[in-house]
N, C-alpha and C positions, 0 to 999 in steps of 0.2 A: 274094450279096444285099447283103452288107455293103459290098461294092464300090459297088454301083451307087446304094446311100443314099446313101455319099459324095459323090459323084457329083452327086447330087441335089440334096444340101445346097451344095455349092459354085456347083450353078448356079443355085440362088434366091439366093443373098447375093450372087451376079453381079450379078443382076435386078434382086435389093431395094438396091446401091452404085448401079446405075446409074438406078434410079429416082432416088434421091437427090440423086444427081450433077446429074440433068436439073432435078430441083425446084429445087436449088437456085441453077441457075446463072438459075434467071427471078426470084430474090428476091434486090436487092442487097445488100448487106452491111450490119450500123450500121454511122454513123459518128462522130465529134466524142465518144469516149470521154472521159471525165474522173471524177476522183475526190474525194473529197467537197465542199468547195463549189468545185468549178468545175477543178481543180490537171488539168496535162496534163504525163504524163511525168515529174512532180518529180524532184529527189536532194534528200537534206535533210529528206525530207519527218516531219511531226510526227505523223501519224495510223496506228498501227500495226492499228486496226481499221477500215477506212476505206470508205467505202460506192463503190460504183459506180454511174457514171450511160451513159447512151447515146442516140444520137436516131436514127431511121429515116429511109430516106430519102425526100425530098419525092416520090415521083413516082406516076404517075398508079392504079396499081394498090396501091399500102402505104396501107390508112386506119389499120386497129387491128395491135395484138402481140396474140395470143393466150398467149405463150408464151416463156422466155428462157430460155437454160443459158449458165453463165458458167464459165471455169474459168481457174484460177491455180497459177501455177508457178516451181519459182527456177532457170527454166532456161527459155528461149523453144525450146529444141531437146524439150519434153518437150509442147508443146503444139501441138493442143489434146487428144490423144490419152493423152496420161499424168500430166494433171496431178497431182502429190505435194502440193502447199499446199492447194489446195479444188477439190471439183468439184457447184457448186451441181445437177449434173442437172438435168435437163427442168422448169420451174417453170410451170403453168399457170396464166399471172399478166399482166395488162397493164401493171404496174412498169415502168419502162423508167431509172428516176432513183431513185436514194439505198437501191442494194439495200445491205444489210449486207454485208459481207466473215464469216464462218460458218468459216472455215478452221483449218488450224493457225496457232499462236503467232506472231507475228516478231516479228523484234527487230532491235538497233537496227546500222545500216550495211549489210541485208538489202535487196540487186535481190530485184523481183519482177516476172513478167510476167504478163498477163493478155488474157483475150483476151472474146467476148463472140458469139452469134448470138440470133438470136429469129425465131419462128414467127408468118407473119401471121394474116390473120383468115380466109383460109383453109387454115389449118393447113400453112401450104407454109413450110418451114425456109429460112432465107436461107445466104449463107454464112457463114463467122465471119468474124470483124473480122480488121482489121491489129490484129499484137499490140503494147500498148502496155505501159508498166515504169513501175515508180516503185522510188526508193532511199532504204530510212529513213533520219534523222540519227543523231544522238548522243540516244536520248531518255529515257538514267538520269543524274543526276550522275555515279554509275560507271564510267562511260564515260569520263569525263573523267581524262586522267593527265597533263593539264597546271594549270599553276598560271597565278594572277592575278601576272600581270605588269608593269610602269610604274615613272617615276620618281618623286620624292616631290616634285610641285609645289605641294603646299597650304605646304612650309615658301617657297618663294619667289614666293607670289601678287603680284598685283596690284592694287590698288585701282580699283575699277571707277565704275559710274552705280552711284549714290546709297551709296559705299562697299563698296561688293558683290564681295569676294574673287573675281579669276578667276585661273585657270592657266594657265600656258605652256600652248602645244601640245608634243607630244611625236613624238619620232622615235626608232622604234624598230627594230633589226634582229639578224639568227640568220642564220649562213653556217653550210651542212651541205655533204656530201660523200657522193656515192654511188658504189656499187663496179659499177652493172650499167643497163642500160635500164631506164627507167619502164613498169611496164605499166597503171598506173593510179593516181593520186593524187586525193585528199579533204582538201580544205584545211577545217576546221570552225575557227569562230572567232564571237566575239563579242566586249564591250567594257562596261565600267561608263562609258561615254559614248560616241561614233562615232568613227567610224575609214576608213581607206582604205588597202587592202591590196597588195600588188607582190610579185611572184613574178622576181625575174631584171630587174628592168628594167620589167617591163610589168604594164600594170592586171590584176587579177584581175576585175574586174565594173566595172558602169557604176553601181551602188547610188549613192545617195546617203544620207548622213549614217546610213549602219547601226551598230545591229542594229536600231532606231529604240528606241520609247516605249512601257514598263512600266512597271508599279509595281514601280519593283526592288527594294523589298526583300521582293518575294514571288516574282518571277520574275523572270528575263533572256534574251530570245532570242536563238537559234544561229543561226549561217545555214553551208551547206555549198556548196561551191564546186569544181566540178569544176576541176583547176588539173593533168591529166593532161598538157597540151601544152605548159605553161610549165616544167614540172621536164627535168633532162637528167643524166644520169651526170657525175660529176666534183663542179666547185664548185657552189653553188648559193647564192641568197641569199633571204631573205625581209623582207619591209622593210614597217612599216607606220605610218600615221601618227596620233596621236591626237590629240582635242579633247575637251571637255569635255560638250557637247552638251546632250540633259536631265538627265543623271545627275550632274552637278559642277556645272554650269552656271547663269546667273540664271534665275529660274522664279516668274514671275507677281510677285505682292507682295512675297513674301518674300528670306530665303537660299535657298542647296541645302539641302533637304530630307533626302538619302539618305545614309546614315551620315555626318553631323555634317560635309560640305565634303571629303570622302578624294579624293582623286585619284584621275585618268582610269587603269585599269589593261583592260588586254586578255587573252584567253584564247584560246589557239592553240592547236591540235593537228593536226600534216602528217601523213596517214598513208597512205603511199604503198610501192605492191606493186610488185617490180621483176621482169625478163622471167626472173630467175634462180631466183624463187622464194622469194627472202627477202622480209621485210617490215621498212620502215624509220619510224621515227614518231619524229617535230622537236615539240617541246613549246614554247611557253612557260614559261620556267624564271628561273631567277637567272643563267644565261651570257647572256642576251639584254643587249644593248648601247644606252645610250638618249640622247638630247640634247633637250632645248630651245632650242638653240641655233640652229634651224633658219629657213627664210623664213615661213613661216605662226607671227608673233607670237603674236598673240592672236588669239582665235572667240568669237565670243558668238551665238548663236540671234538675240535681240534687238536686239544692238548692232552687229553686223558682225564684218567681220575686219579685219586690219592685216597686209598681207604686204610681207617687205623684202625685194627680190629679190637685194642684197646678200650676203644672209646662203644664197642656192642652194648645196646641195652637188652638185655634178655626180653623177652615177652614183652618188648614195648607196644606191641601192636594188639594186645590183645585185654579184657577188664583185670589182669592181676595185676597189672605196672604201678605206682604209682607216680604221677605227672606235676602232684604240688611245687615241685619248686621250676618245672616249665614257664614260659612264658606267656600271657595272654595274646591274643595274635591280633592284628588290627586289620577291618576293612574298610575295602573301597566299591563304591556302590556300582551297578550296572550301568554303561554307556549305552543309550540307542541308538550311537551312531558307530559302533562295534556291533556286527551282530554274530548272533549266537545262532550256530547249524548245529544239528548231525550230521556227523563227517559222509563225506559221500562216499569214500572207497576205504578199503579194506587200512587196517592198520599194520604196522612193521611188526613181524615174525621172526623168531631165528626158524629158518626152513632149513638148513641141514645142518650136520655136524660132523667135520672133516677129522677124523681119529688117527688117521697112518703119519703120522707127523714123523720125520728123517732126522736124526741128529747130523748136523753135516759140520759141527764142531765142537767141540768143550773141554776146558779149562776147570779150575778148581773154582774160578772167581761167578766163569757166566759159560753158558752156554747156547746156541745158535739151534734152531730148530725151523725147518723145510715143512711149510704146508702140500708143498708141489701143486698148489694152485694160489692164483692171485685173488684175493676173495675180501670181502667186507662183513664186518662185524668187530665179534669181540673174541678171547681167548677165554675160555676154562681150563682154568689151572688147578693140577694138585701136586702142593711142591712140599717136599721136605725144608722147615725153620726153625730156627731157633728164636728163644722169644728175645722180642725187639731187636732186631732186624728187618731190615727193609726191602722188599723183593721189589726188583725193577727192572717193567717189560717193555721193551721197546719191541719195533715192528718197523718191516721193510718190505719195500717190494722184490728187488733185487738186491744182492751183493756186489762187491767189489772185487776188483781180480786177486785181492789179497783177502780175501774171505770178510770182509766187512762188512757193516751196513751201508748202504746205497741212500741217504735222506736228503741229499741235497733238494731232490726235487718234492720233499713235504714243504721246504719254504721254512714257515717261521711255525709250521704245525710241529709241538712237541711229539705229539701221537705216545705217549707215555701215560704207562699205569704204574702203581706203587702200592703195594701193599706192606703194612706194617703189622708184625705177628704178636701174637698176646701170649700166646704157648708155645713149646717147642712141641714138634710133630707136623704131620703132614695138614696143610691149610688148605679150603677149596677157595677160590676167588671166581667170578664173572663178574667186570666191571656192568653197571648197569646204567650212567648216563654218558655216556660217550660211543663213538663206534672210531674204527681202524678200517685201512686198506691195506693189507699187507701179503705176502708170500711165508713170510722169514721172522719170527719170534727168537730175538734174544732175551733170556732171564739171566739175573746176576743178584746176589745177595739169598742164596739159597745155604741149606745148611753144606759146609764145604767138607763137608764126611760123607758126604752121600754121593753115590753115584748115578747121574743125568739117567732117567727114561726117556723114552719117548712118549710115553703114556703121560709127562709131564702138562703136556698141553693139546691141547684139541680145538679148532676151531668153531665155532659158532657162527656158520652164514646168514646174513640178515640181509632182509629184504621186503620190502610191500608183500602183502598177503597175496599174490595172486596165483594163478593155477598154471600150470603146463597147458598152453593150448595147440602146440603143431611140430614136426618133427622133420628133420634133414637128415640122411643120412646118405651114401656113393659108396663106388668101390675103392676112391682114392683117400687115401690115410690123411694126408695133410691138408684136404678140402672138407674133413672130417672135422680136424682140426681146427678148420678157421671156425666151422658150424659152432663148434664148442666155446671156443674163443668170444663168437658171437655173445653166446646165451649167457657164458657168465661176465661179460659187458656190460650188457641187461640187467642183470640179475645186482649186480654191485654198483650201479646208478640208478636203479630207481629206487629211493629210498625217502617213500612217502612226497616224495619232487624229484622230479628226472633232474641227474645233476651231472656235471662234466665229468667230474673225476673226486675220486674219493676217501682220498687220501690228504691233500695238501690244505693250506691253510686257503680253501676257496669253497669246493661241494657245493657252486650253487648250479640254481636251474636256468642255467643258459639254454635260450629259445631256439637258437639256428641248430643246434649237436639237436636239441628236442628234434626239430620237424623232417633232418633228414632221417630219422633213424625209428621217428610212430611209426611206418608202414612193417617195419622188421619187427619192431617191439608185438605187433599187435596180431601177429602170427606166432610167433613163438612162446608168449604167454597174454593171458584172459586181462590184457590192462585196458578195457574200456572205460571202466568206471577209473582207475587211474589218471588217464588222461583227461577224461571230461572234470573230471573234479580240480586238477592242474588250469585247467582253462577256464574256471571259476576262478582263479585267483587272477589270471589274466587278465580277464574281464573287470576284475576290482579295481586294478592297479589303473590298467588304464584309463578307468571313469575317473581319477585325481588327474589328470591332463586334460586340459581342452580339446589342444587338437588334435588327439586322437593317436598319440603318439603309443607306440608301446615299447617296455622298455627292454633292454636286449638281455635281461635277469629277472625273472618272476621265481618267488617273492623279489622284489625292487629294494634290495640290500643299500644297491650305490646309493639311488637315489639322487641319480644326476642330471633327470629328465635329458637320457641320450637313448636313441636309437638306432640299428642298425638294419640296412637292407640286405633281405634272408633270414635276419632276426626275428624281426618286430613278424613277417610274414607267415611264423607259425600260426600267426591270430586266425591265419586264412586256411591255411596249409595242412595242419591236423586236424580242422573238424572236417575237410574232403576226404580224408586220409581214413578218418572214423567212419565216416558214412558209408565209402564206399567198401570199406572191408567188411561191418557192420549189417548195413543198410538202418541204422539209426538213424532218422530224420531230427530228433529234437536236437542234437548237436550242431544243427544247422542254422535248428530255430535259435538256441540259446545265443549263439556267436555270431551270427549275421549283422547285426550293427555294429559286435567288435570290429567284422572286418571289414564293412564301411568306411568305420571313421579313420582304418589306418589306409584303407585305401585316398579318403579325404586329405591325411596328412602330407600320403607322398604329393599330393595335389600343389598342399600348398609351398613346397618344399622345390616344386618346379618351373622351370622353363621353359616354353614350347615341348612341355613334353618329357622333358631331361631333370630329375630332382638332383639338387646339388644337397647331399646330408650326408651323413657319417656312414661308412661302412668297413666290414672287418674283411670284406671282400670274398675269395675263395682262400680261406682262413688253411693256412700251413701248407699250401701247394709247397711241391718238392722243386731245390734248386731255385729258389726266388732270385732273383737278379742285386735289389738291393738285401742286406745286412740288417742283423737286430730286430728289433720289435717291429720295424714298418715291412720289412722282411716276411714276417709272420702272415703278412697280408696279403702274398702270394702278387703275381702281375699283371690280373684280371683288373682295371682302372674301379677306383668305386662309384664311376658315374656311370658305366658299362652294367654292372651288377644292378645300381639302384633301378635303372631303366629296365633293366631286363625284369624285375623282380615288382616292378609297380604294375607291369604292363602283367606278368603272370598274376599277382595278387586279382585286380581289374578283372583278369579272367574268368578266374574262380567264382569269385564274387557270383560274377553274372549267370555261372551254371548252378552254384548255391540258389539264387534267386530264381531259375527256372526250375529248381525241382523242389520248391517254398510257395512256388504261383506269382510270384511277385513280379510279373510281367515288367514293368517302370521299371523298376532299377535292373531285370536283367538286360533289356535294351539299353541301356542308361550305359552299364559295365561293361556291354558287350562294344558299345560305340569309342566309349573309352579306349577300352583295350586296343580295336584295329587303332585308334590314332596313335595311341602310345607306339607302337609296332611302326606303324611307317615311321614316324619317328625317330625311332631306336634305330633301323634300318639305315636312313639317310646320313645320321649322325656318325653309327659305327662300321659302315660296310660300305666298299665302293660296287660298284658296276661287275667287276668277276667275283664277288663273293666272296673278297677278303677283308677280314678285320681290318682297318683301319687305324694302326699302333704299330710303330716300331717294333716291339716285343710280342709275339706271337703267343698265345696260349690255347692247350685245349678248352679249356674254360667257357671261354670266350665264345669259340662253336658250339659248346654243349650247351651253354644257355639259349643261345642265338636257336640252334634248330630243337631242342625241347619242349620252350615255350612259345614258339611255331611264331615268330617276332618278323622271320621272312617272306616276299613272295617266293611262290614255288621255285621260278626258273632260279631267284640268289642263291635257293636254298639248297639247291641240286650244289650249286656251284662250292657252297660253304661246304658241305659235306665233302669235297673232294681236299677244302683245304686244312677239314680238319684228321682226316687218313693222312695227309701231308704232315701235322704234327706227330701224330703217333708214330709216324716211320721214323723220324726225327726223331723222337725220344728211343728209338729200338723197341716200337711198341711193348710199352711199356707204358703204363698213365702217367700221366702229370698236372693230376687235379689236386687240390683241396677238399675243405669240407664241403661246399656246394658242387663243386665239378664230382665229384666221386659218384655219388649216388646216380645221375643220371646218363653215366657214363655207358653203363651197360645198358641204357633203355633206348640210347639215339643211334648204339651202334645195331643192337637188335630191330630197330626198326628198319635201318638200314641194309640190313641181311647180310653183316658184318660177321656173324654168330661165330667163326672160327676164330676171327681177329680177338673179337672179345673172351672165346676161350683161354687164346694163348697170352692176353692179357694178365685171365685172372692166374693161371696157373705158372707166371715168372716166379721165379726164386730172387730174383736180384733186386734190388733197390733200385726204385720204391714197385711195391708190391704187395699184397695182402701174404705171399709165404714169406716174404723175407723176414719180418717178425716173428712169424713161427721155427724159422732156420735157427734165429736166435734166443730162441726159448721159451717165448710168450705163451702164457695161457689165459691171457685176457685181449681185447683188440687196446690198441696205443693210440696217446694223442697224437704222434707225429709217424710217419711213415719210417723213419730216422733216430726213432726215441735211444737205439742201442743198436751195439754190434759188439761181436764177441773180437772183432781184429780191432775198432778203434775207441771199445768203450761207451762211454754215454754220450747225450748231444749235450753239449755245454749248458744249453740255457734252462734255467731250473724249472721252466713251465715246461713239464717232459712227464705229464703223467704215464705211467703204463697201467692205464686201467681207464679206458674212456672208448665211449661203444661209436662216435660219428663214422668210420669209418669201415663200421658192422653194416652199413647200408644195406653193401651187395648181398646181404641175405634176402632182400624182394626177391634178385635175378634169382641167384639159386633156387628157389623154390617156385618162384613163377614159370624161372623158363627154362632151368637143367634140368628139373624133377618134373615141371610143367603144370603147376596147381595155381589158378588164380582165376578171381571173379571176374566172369562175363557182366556181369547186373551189381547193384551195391547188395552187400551182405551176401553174397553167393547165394542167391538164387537162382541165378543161371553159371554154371562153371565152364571154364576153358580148361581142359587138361591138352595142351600143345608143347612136351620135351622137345629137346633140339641136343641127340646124344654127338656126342663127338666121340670116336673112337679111339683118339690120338690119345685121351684124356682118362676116359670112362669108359666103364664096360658094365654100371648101373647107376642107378640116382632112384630116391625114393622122398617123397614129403608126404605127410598125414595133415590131417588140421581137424579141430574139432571146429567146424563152422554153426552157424546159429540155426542150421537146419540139421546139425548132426555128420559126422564122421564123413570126412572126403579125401581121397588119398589118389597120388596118381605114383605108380611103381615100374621103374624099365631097367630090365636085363639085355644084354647082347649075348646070345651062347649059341657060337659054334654057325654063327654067318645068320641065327635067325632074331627079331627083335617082337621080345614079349614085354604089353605092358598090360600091367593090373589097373582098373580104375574103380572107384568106390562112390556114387553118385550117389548121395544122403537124398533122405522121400522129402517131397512138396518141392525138388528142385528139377534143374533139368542140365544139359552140357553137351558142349561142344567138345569133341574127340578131335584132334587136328593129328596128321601122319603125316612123312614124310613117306613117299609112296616111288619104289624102285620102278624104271619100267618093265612091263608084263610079269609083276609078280602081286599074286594074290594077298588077299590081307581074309585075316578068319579072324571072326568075333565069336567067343564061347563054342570056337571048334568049329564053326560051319563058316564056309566061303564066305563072302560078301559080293553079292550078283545082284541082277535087280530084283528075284525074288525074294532076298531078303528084306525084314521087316523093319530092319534102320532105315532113317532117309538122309540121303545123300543130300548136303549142301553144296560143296563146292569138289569138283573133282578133275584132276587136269595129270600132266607128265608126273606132277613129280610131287604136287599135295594131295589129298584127300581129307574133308570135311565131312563126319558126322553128327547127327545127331543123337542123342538117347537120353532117356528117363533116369527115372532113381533105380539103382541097383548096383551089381558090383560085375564086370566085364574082362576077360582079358581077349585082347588084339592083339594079330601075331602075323607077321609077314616076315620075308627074307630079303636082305639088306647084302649090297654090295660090299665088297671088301674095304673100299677109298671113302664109303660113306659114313 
């Protein structure tokens, strides 16, 4: 009997593998694994607790997960069957994004593989995933058994712009010797300024200017570099070069900031496993070998570089150099109160390379070269020279109306490169520690026999690593435009720190341009980790402040313990911002005390309610009343703003903390808030619902009803006086940096939708085309930066290249194209267009969301309106239409009656609400001629 159990038993667990087997080969796999904001595969990586995300796949049968098991392992030969690190078992759960990691420990230089399945919505198990890995960095100081290593260039500086101590660059190298084959090397390194690394002769990475920008004297990021195929048994050499960067370097106003002007020093550690079994590990130490003597001069971020090609050491980087008459290099030991990460988000890339460059002048001396777009980085040059001479490139954004360069508004930034030739013939150059904002390349000191190409130079776009994540496009050309204008905004301020503008002697990361402009950034490219990583530095800064202050420049350059309300508010503003585009919780987790204590600050900064502190107001509204710099601050009062912006900060708070479980302080924040709000109310609004101030501004209303600061009946009332301003301006806006952004949200609420179309679509000043009338291909800091009839704006703070006023790319894509999260992280979507006919006759947005591929697409042809809609699997969405009376609407060809299988939410004259699953749809009905 016992026989034939067995028996028995073996041929059901036949039955029940091969059921299995069958189910699962009809459910494909997830795919597009990654790990917490966004990371595929890392080494290096800084998250030893790290969540996991996953997306199913698009096709006709995957709508919802029912169900997920994940398992993890330090061995991909142990899975998915024996996993030893965690084995989340069967989770009956639609999560498909930011599950915790629940495992054992790890730690730091720890592969780990992982793998991932989930069960659909009819309980049918898929297969498991292709198994992916990631490999922690260095992430104790402890780790660390190399020393800060460099020469001592502060004692032979330089005298710079405006007297300003720079350093040689430095050249640094370590020749080792190995007994056996490599079976795998970890090159970890970083740098108290940037650096450019060589293994044997040849580049370790394509990085630009790493490890980038910290507050370093709270932190310093790592970066880890697989360098297994550069090492080889015998000699070896290691060679790197340094510059000064942000860390030694000029920075805004002042001096260097970071221990009193010290010198550029680097931190190295090779630790590399050979096929014999030993382990060998190359330190940065005191045997390392160092020169200034080298071709890269000087580097200035702001001022350029100066490279002698004179001064090339052939194969300096490689075992045939020799180094004897180098210098010994001196270290300084590891701080524990500086720590040492792996960098959280990707590092600076040149991502394109701009070729069609215009000659649009030249001369025998110099000549003038047209990128046709306004872009950041560096130039590649190959110029005919003769030897010793001095090729000098400057860089503009604009021209003058006598063919000039335009540099007033760099300030005291040289923005100059120099190259010095060793031979006659054609030179290649790419400066490599400095970057530009430019349009418009003039060279000059080139061979004067030779006749200018265009081929002379090419641009190199630099930028954070991150990816294309969503797309805008219409029928309208110059709405087109602004899209564009947008991205390369974007694209030319983030650069390893969201910075204003990127050109002048300033580039830093101002917070208030930051938080109006996260929600656009975070649609148009993959900067999650970007931003969360920026908000670590936040986080630093302001734990050196008591109370709580944060300062209105992260890294905190000035250093002048000031604040500004709208500023300091990002602390609060971009992790809602994250989340809810996202659905990332730990952004929540991580920054909730940050925005605590700056909520605690406006606390202590007020009165009944009213914080009296510094603000920059509604920064460059157009038409300010008074002149000059306080001009600048537009005529929204800054007790107005701080009130309005304590009392929304208090808000947030409180809904961070209900979606954290932190019952106390969402009560706490929400009690808060209404009294700030009556408050705010009595102070700045009478009885009909008007400001209270001489000077009227939009502003003023748009804060008032955005951050909902009114009772209903005032607020009905404000709203009346704030259409009273915009008739007043010839509707036309009249905001700043805070007014702008929420300008399209309070009118859209308001069911303003045409007002706001004819808004965005003026030509005339101030207006987002009026910029583009006059030739911009990037967004400006002033609305007013230039005109082709009067010129530039006087004042030299006139970047043209600063994305704050990129805002309105949410509206476009939320509510002209119609794509935006019902749920945080799109899990549930609203596709709700709002066409105007006057204007458009399509609009399209795509987004790679964290569930995969969602698009909403509308035509108008020929009186009927079709839209396309693409609802990514494990999500779901709301269909919103504006609905003619007694005219049909068809989804995928078939009427929509009640026999159909949509279900109607809301349904009246003139809306219609549906619902639907994951899939891809078109709806089509026939629209009035006036609609």
């Amino acid at each position: 009997m016992a026989h034939k159990s067995t028996l028995c038993h073996v041929f059901y667990l036949i039955l029940f593998w091969g059921m299995m087997s069958c189910s699962e080969k009809n459910v494909q796999k997830p795919s597009e694994l990654t790990l917490s904001e966004g990371f595929k595969n890392p080494i290096g990586f800084f998250d030893a607790a790290p969540a996991f995300s996953w997306k199913l796949p698009a096709s006709e049968g995957i709508k919802t997960q029912s169900a997920y098991q994940i398992v993890v392992a330090s061995s991909k030969e142990l899975l998915p069957n024996n996993p030893d690190l965690w084995d989340s078992e069967k989770q009956n759960s639609s999560q498909s994004t930011f599950v915790k990691y629940q495992g054992v420990d790890l730690k730091s230089r720890q592969k780990v593989f992982w793998q991932v399945r989930y069960w659909n919505q009819d309980e049918t198990v898929s297969k498991w995933s292709a198994i992916n890995a990631f490999e922690l960095g260095l992430l104790k100081n402890s780790d660390w058994k190399a020393k800060w290593t460099g020469l001592d260039t502060a004692k032979d500086s330089i005298k710079g712009v405006r007297k300003f101590l720079m350093h040689r660059p430095q050249y640094l190298r370590k020749e080792f010797t190995l007994s056996s084959e490599v079976a795998s090397a970890r090159l970890y390194i970083t740098a108290k300024g940037v650096f450019d690394v060589h293994v044997n002769g040849k580049d370790v990475s394509d990085d630009v200017l790493p490890p980038g920008w910290t507050p370093y004297n709270k932190r310093i990021e790592t970066i880890t570099y697989n360098v297994s195929d550069l090492i080889t048994s015998g000699k070896n050499a290691i060679a790197v070069e340094l510059a000064s960067g942000w860390h030694s370097g000029r920075i805004s106003r002042g001096t260097a900031v970071y221990e009193n002007f010290a010198s550029p020093k680097i931190l190295c550690q090779l630790e590399i496993n050979l096929k014999d079994g030993a382990k060998k590990v190359i330190v940065s130490d005191a045997s390392w070998k160092g020169t200034t003597n080298g071709p890269i001069r000087l580097a200035s971020l702001y001022d350029g570089e100066v490279y002698d090609a004179n001064l090339e050491m052939p194969n300096w980087s490689t075992t045939s150099f020799d180094d004897s008459l180098w210098q010994a290099t001196e270290i300084e030991a590891i701080l524990d109160s500086v720590k040492l990460e792996p960098k959280r988000h990707e590092t600076i890339r040149t991502k394109a390379v701009i070729e069609d460059a215009e000659i649009v002048s030249s001369t025998k001396e110099s000549v003038i070269f047209d990128m046709k777009q306004n872009m950041v980085g560096v130039p590649k040059v190959n110029v005919p020279m003769k030897k010793g001479d001095t090729l000098t490139i400057r860089f503009s954004e604009m021209l003058l109306s006598d063919g000039t360069f335009y540099t007033t508004n760099y300030r005291s930034a040289k923005s100059t490169d120099y190259y010095i030739a060793a031979t006659d013939g054609v030179i290649e150059y790419i400066p490599k520690f400095t970057f530009h904002g430019y349009q418009f390349v003039e060279l000059s000191g080139f061979d004067p026999s030779a006749e200018p190409k265009n081929n002379w130079v090419k641009g190199l776009v630099q930028h954070s690593n991150f990816k294309k994540n969503g797309t805008f496009s219409s029928s309208h050309e110059k709405l087109n435009q602004l899209q564009s204008n947008i991205t390369w905004g974007l694209r030319d301020n983030l650069l390893d720190v969201p910075t204003d503008c990127p050109q002048r002697d300033e580039r830093l990361g101002w917070t208030g341009d930051a938080q109006v402009i996260s929600p656009t950034a975070l649609f148009n490219f993959d900067t999650h980790a970007f931003w969360t990583a920026w908000l670590q530095s936040m986080r630093e800064t302001q734990s050196e402040i008591d109370n709580g202050l944060v300062p209105f420049i992260i890294p905190d350059v000035l250093q002048n313990n000031r604040a500004s309300s709208g500023w300091g508010d990002a602390c609060v503003v971009i992790p809602w911002d994250i989340y809810n585009i996202t659905g990332d919780k730990t952004v929540l987790e991580e920054n909730f005390e940050m925005g605590k204590k700056w909520v605690a600050y406006y606390q202590s900064k007020a009165k009944d309610f009213i914080p009296d502190t510094h603000s920059f107001a509604d920064w460059l509204q157009p038409y300010p009343e008074k002149g000059g710099k306080m001009g600048n601050r537009g005529d929204t009062p800054g007790k107005f703003v701080n009130t309005a912006y304590f009392a929304h900060s208090a808000h947030l708070v409180s809904k961070i903390a209900g979606v954290l479980g932190k019952t106390e302080d969402e009560k706490k924040h929400k009690n808060l808030y209404k009294d700030i709000a009556a408050a705010f109310e009595k102070k700045f609004f009478d009885e009909n619902g008007k400001f209270k101030n001489k000077k009227q501004t939009q502003t003023s209303y748009l804060l008032a009803i955005y951050f909902d600061l009114l009772q209903p009946e005032t607020k009905v009332k404000a709203q009346k006086h704030l259409l009273e301003e915009i008739k007043k301006a010839n509707n036309h806006l009249g905001t700043g940096f805070l007014g702008t952004p929420i300008l399209p949200m309070v009118l859209d609420d308001m069911g303003e939708i045409d007002l706001m179309y004819e808004i965005l679509f003026k030509e005339t000043y101030p207006s987002w085309f009026y910029s583009i009338n006059q030739g911009a291909t990037t967004m400006w800091e002033r609305w007013n930066s230039f005109s082709k009839a009067n010129g530039y704006n006087p004042q030299s703070m006139n970047s043209l290249n600063h994305y704050a006023y990129g805002a309105i790319g949410q509206w476009m894509y939320e509510r002209i194209a119609g794509l935006a999260p019902l749920e945080p992280g799109y899990k549930k979507i609203r596709i709700a267009p709002i066409p105007n006919t006057q204007f458009l006759t399509s609009a399209s947005a795509n987004l790679n969301t964290p569930y995969g591929k969602a698009s909403s697409s509308w035509k108008l042809e020929n009186g009927i309106f079709l839209l396309d809609v693409i609802i990514p699997p494990n999500t779901s969405a709301e269909v919103h239409l504006s609905k003619s009376s007694n005219q049909d609407i068809f989804i995928n060809g078939n009427i929509l009656d009640e026999s159909s299988p949509f279900k109607l939410i809301q349904k009246n004259k003139k809306n219609i609400v549906i619902a639907v699953r994951a899939g891809a749809y078109q709806f089509q009905t026939k629209i009035k001629s006036d609609e």
